[in-house]
C-alpha positions in Angstrom: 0.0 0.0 0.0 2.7 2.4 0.8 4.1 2.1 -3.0 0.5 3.1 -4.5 0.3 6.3 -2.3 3.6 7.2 -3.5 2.7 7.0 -7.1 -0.6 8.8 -6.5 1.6 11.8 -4.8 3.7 12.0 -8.1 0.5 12.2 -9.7 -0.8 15.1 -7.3 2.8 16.7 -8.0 2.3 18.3 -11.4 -1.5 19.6 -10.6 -0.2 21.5 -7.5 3.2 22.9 -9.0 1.9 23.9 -12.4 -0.7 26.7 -11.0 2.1 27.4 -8.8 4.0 28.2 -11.6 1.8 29.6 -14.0 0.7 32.3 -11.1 4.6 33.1 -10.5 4.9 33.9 -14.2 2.0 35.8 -14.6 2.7 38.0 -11.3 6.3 38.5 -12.7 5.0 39.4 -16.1 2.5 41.8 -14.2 5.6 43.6 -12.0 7.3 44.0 -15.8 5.0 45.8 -17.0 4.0 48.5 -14.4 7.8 49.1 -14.5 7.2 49.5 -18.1 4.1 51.7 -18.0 6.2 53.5 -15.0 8.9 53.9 -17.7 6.3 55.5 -20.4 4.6 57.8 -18.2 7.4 59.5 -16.8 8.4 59.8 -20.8 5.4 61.5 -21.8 5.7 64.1 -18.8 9.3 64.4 -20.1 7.9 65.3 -23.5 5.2 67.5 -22.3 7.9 69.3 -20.3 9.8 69.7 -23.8 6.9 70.6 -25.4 6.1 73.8 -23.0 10.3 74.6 -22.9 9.8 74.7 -27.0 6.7 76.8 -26.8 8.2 79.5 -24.3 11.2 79.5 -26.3 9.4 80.1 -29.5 7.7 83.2 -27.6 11.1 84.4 -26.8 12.3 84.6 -30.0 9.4 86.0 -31.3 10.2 88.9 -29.1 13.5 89.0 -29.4 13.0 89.5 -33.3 10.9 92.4 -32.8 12.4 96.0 -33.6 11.5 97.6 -30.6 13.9 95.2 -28.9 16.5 95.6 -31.2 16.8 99.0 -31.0 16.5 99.1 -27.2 19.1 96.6 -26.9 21.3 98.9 -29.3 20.2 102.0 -27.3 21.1 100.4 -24.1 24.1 97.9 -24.6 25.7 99.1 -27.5 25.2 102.9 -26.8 23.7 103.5 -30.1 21.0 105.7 -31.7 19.1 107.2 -34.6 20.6 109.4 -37.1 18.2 112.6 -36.2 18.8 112.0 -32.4 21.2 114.1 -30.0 22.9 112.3 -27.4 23.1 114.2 -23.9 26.1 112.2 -21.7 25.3 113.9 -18.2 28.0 113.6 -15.4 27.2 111.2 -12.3 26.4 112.3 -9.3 29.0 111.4 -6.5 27.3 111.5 -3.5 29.4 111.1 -0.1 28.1 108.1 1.5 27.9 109.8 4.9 25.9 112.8 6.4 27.7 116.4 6.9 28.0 116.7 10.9 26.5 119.3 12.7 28.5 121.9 13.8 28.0 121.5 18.4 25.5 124.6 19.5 27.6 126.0 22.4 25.2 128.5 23.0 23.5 129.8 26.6 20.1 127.9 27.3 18.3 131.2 27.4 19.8 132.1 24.0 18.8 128.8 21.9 15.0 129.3 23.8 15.1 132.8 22.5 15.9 131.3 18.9 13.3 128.9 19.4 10.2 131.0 20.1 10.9 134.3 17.8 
């Protein structure tokens, strides 16, 4: 009897590990692809990213061709200007960084109350 329940276990084998493995390649398969659609997401956030880095940089340009710009980048960088115009170069002020002191008021009392209310 012992040798027919050992037969009927080999038989048993194969029903029990085949599900087993069946479900570990499918669960595997499943882990792939989220890493996958992980992968492709953060993709199509890279391109959108692009996308609005190409659009603001189309904007720029478009600005950048404009003439007002031009000329105000030659007015103030190159020091340039229009035929008809007269430049004025006017001197900078230097001003001293500290305050002129007070001379000391070595006056009376009664004197600086005298100044005070006449």
């Amino acid at each position: 009897m012992p040798l027919k329940q050992q037969k009927t276990n080999f038989k048993l084998l194969p029903v029990i590990l085949l599900p087993l493995i069946l479900f570990s390649y499918t669960l595997k398969s499943w882990f792939h692809l989220q890493d996958r659609l992980n992968i492709i997401k953060s993709a199509q956030d890279k391109v959108i990213q692009e996308k609005e880095k190409k659009d603001s940089l189309e904007r720029e340009l478009a600005r950048v061709q404009e003439t007002n710009f031009i000329e105000k980048q030659a007015r103030d960088k190159l020091n340039l200007g229009k035929e008809e115009e007269i430049a004025v170069i006017l001197p900078t002020l230097s001003l001293s960084p500290e305050a002129t002191p007070t001379p000391p008021d070595t006056s009376a009392n009664w004197q600086k109350w005298v100044r005070l209310f006449l």
